[in-house]
DSSP file (Angstrom, degrees, kcal/mol; ACC not computed):
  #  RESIDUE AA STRUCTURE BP1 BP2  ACC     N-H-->O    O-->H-N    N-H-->O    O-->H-N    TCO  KAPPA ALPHA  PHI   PSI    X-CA   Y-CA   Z-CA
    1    1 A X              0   0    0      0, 0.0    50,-1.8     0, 0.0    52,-0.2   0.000 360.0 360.0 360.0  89.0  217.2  162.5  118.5
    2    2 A X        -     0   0    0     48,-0.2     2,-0.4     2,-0.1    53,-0.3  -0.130 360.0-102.9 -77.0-178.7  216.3  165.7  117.0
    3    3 A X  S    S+     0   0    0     47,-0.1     2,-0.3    51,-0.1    47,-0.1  -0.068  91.7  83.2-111.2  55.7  217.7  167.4  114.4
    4    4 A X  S    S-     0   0    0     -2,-0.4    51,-0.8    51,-0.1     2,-0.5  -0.962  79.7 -99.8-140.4 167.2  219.4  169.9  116.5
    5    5 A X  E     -a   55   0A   0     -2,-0.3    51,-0.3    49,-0.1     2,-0.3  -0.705  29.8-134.6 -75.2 129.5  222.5  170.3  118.6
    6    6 A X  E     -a   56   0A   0     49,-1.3    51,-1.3    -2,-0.5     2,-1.1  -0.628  11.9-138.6 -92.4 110.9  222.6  169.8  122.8
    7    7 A X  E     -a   57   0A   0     -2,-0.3    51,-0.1    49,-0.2     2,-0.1  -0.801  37.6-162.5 -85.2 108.4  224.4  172.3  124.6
    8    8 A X        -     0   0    0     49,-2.0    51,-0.4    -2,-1.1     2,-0.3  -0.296  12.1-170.1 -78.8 154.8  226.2  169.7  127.2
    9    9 A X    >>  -     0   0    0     49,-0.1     3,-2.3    -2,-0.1     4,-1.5  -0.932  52.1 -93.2-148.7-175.9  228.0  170.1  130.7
   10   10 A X  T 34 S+     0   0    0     -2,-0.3     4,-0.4    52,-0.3    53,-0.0   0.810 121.9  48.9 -82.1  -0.5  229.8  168.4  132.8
   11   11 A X  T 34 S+     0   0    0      1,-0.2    -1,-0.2     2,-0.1     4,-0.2   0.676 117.7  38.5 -93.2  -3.5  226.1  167.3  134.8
   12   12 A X  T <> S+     0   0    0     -3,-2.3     4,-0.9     2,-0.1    -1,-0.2   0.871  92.6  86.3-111.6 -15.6  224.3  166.3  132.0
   13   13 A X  H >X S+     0   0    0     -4,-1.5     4,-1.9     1,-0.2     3,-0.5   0.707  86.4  52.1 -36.6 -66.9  226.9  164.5  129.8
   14   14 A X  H 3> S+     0   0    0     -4,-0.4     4,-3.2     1,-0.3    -1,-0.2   0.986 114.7  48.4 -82.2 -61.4  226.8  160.9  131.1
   15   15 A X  H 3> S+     0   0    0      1,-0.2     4,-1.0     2,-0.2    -1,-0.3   0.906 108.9  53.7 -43.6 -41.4  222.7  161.1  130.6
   16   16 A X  H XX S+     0   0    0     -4,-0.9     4,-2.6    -3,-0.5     3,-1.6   0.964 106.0  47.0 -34.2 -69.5  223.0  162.4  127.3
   17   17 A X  H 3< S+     0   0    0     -4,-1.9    67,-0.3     1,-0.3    -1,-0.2   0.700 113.0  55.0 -69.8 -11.0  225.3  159.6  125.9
   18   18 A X  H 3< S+     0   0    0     -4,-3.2    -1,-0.3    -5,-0.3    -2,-0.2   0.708 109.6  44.8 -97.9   6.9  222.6  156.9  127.7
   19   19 A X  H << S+     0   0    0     -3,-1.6     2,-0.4    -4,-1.0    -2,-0.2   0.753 116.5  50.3 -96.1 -47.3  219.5  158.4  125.8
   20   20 A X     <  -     0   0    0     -4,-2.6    64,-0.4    -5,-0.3    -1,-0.2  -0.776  62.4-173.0-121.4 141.6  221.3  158.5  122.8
   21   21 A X  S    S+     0   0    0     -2,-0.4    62,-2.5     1,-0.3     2,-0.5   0.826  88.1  47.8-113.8 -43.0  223.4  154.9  121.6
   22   22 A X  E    S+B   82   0A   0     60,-0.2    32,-1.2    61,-0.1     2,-0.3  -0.899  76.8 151.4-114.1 123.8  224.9  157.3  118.5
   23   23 A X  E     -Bc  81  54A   0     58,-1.0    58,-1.8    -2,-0.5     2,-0.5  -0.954  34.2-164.5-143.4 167.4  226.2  160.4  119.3
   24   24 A X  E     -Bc  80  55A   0     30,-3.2    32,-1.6    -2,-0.3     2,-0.4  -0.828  13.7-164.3-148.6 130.2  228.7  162.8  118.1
   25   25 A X  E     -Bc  79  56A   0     54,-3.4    54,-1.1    -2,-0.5     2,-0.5  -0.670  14.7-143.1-109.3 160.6  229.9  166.0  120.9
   26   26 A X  E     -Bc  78  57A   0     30,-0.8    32,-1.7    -2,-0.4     2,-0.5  -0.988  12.0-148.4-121.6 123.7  231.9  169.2  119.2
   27   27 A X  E     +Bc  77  58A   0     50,-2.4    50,-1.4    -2,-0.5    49,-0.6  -0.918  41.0 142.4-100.2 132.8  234.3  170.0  121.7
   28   28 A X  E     - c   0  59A   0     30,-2.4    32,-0.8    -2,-0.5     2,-0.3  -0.970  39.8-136.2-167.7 149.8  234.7  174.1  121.2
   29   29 A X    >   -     0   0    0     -2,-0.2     3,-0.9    30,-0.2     6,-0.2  -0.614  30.5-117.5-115.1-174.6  235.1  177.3  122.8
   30   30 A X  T 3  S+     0   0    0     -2,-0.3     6,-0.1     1,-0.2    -1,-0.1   0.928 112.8  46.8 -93.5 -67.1  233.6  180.6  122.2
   31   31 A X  T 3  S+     0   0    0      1,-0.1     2,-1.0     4,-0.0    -1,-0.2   0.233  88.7 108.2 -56.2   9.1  237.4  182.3  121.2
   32   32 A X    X>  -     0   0    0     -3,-0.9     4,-1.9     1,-0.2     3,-1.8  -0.761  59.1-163.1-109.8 115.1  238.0  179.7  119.1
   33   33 A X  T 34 S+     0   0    0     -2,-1.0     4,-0.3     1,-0.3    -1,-0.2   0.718  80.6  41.5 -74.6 -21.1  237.9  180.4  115.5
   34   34 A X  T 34 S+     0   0    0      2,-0.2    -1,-0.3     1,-0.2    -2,-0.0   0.546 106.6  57.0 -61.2 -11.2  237.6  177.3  114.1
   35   35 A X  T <> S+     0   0    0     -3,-1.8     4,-0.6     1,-0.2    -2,-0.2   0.461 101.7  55.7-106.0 -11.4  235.6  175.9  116.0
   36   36 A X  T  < S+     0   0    0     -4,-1.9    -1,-0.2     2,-0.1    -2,-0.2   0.639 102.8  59.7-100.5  12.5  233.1  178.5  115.4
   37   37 A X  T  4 S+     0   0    0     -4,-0.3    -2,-0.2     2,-0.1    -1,-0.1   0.413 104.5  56.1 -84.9   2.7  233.4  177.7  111.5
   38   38 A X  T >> S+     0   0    0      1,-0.1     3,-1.9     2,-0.1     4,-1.1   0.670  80.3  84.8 -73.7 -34.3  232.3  174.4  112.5
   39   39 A X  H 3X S+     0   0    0     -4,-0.6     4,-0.5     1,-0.3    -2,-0.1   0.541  96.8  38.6 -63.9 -12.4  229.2  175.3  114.1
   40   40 A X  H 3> S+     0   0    0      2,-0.2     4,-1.0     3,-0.1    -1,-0.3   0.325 109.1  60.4-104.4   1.7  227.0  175.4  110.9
   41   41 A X  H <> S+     0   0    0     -3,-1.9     4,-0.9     2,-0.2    -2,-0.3   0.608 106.3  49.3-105.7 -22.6  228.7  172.4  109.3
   42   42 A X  H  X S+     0   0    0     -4,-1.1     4,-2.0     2,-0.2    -2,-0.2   0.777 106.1  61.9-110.8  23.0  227.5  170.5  112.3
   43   43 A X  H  X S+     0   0    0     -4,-0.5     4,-0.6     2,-0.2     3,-0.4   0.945 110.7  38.1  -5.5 -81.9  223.9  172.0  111.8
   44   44 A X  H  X S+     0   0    0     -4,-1.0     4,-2.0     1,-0.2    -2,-0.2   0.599 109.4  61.6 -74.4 -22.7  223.7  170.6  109.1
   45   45 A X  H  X S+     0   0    0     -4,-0.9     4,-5.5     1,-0.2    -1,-0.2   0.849 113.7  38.5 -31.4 -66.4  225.3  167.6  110.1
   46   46 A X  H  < S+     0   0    0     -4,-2.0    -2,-0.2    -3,-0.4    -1,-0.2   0.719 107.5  60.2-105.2  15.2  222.8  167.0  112.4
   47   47 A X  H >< S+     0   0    0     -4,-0.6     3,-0.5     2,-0.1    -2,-0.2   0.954 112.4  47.5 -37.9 -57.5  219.6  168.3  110.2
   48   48 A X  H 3< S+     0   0    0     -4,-2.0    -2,-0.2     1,-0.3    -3,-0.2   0.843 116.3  40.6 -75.1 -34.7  220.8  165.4  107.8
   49   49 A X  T >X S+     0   0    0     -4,-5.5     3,-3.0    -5,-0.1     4,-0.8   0.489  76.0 149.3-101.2  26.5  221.2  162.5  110.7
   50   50 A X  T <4 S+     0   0    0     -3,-0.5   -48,-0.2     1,-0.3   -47,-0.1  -0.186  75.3  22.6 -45.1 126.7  217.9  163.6  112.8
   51   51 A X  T 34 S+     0   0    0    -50,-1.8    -1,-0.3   -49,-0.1   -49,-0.1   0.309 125.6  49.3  47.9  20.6  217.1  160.2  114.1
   52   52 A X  T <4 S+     0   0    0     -3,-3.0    -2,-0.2     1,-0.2     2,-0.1   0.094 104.0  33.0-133.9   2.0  220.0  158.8  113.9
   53   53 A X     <  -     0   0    0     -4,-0.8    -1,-0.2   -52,-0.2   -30,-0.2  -0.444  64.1-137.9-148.3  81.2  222.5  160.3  115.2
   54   54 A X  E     - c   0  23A   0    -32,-1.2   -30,-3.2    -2,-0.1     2,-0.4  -0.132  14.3-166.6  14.9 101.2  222.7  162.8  118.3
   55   55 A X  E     +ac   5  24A   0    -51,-0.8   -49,-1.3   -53,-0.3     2,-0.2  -0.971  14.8 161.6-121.5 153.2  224.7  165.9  118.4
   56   56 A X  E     -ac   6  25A   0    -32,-1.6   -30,-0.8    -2,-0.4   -49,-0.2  -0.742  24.4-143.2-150.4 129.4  225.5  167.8  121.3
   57   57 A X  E     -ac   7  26A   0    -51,-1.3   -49,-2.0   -32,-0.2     2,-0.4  -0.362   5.0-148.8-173.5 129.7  228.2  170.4  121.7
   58   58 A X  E     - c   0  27A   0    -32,-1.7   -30,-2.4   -51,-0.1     2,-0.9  -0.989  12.2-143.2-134.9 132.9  230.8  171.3  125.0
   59   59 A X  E >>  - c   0  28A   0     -2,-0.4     3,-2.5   -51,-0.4     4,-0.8  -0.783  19.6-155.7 -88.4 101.4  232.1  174.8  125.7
   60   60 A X  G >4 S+     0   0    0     -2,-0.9     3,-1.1   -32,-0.8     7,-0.2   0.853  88.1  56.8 -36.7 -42.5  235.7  173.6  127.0
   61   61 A X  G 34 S+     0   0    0      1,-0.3     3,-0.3   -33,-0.2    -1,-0.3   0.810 110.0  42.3 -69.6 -21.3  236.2  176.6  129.0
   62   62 A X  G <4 S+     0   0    0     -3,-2.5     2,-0.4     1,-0.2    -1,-0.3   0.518 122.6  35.8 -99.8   3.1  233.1  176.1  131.0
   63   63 A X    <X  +     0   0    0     -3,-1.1     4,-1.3    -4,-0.8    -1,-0.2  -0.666  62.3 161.6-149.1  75.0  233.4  171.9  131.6
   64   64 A X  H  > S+     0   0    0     -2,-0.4     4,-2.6    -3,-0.3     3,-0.4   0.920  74.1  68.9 -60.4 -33.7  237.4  171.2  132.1
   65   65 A X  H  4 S+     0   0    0      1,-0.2    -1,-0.1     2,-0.2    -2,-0.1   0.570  97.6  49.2 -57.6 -22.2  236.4  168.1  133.6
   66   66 A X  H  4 S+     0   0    0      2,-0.1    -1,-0.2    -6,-0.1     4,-0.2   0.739 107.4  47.2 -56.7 -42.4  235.2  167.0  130.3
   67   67 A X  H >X S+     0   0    0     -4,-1.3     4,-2.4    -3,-0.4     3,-2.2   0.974 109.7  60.5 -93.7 -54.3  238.2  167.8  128.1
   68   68 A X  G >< S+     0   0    0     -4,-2.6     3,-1.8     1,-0.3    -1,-0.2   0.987 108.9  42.8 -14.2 -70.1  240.3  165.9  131.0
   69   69 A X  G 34 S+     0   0    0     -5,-0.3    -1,-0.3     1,-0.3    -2,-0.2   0.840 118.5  45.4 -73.8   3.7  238.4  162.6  130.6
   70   70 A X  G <4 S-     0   0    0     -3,-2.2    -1,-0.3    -4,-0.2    -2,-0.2   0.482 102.1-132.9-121.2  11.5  238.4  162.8  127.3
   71   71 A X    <<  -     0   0    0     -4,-2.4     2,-0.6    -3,-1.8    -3,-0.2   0.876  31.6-179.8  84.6  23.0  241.7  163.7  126.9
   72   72 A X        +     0   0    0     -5,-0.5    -1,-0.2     1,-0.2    -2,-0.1  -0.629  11.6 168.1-110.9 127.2  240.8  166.7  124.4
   73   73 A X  S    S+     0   0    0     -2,-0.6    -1,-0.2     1,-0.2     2,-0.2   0.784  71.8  29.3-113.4 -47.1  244.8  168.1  123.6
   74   74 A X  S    S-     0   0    0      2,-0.1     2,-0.3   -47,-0.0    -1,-0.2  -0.593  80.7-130.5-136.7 146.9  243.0  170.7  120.0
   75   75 A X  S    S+     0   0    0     -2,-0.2    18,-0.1     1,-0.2   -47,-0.1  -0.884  89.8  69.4-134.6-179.3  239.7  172.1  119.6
   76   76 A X  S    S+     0   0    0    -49,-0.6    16,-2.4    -2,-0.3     2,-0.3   0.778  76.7 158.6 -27.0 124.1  237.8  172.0  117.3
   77   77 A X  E     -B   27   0A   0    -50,-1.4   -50,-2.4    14,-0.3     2,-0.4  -0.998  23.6-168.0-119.7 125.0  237.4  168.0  118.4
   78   78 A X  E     -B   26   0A   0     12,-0.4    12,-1.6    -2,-0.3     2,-0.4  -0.923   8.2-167.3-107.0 135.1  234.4  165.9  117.4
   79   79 A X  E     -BD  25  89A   0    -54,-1.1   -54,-3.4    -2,-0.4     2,-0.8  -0.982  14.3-140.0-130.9 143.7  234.4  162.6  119.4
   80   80 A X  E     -BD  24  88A   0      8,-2.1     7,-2.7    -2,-0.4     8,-0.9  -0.747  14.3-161.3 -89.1 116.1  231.9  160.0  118.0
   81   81 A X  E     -BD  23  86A   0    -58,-1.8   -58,-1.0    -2,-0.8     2,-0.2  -0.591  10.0-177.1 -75.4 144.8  230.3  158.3  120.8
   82   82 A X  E >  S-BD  22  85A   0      3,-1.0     3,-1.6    -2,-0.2   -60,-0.2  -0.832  80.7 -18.8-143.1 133.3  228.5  154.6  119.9
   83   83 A X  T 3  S-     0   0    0    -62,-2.5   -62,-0.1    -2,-0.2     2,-0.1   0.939 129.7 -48.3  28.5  75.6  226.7  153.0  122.9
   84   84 A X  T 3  S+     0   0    0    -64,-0.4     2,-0.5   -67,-0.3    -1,-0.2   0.270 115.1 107.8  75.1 -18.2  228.7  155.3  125.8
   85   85 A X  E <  S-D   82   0A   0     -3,-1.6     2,-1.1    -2,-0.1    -3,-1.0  -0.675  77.4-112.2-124.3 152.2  232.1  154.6  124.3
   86   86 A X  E     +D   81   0A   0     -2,-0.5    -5,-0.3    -5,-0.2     3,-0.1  -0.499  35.5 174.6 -45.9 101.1  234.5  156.7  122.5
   87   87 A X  E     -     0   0A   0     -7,-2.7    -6,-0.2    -2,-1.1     2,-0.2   0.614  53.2 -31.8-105.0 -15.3  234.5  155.3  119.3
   88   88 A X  E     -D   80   0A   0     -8,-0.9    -8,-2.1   -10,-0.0     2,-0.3  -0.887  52.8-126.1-163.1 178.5  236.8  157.9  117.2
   89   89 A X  E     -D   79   0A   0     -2,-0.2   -10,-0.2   -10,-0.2     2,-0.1  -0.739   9.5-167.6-134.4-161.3  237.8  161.2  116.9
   90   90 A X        -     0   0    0    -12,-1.6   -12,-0.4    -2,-0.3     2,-0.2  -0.364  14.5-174.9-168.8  74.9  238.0  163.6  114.7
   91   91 A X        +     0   0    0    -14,-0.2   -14,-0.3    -2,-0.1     2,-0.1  -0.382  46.8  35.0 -94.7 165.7  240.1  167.1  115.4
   92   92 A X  S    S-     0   0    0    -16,-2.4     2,-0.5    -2,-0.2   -16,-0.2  -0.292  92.7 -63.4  89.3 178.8  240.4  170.0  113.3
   93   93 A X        +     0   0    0    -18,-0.1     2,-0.1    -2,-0.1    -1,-0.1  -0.540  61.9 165.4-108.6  85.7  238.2  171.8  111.1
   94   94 A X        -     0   0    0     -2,-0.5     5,-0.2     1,-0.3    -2,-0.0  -0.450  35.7 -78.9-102.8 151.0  237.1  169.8  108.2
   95   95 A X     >  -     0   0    0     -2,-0.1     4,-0.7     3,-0.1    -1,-0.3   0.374  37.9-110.7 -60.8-157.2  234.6  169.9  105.5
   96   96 A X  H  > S+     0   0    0      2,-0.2     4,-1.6     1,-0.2     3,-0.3   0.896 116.4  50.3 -93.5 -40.9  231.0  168.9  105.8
   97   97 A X  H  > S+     0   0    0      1,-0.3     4,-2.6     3,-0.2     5,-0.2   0.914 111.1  47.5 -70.0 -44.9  231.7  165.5  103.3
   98   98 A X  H  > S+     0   0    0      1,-0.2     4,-0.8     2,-0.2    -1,-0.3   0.823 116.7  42.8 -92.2 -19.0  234.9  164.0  105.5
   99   99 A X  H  X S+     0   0    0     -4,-0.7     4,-1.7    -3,-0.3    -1,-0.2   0.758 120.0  45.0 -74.2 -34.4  233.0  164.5  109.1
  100  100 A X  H  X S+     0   0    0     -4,-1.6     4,-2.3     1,-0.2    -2,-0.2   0.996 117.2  43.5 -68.5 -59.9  229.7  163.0  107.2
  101  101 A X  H  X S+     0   0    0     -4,-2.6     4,-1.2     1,-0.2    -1,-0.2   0.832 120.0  42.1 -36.1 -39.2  232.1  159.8  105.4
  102  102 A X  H  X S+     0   0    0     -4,-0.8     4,-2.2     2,-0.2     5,-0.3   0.846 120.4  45.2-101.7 -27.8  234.0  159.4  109.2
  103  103 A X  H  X S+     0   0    0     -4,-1.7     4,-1.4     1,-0.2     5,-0.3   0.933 113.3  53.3 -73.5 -37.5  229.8  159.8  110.9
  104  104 A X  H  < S+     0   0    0     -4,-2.3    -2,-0.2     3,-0.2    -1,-0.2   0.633 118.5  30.3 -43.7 -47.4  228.7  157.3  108.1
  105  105 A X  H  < S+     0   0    0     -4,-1.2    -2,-0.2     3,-0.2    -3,-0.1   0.781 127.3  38.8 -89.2 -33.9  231.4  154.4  108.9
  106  106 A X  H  < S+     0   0    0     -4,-2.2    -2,-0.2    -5,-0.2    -3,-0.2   0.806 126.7  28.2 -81.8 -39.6  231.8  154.8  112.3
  107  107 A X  S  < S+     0   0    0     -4,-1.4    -3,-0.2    -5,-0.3    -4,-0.1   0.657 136.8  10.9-119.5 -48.9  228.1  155.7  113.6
  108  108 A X              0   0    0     -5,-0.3    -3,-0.2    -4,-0.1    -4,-0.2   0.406 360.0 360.0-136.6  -5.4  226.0  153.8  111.0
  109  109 A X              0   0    0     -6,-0.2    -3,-0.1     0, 0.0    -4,-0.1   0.771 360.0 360.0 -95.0 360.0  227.8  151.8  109.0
């Protein structure tokens, strides 16, 4: 778990979330504009949980079959993975302290 973000699709997904037991994917598209004023809040996001946390990132428009199974209605959408399973989510674009609190209880606490 490095301290960088995983560009994801739909062939690599399911391996991802079995190498990594905590993870947290940023569902986003390219057009989307919040969701690219997220992309450096989870940078830093995942600087600060480098070895402990996973992030890896899905461009909706390119993996539909993703936002189907997971059911993804809004983007920006963060969904916190813990061992393979959904474990919450977290849509919109929100600061860097309420994503960290929700990554903190959910992920490691």
């Amino acid at each position: 778990m490095s301290g960088r973000t995983t560009e994801l699709s739909e062939k690599d997904f399911d391996d991802f979330l079995k190498k990594n037991p905590r993870a947290v994917v940023d569902f986003w598209a390219t057009w989307c504009g919040p969701c690219r004023a997220m992309a450096p809040i989870i940078e830093r996001l995942s600087e600060k949980h480098s070895g402990k946390v996973a992030f890896g990132k899905v461009d909706c428009d390119k993996n539909p079959g993703l936002v189907k199974r997971f059911k993804v209605m809004a983007i920006p959408t963060l969904i916190l993975f813990k061992d393979g399973e959904n474990a919450a989510d977290v849509v919109g674009l929100l600061p860097d302290a309420e994503i960290d609190e929700k990554i903190g209880e959910v992920l490691l606490g």
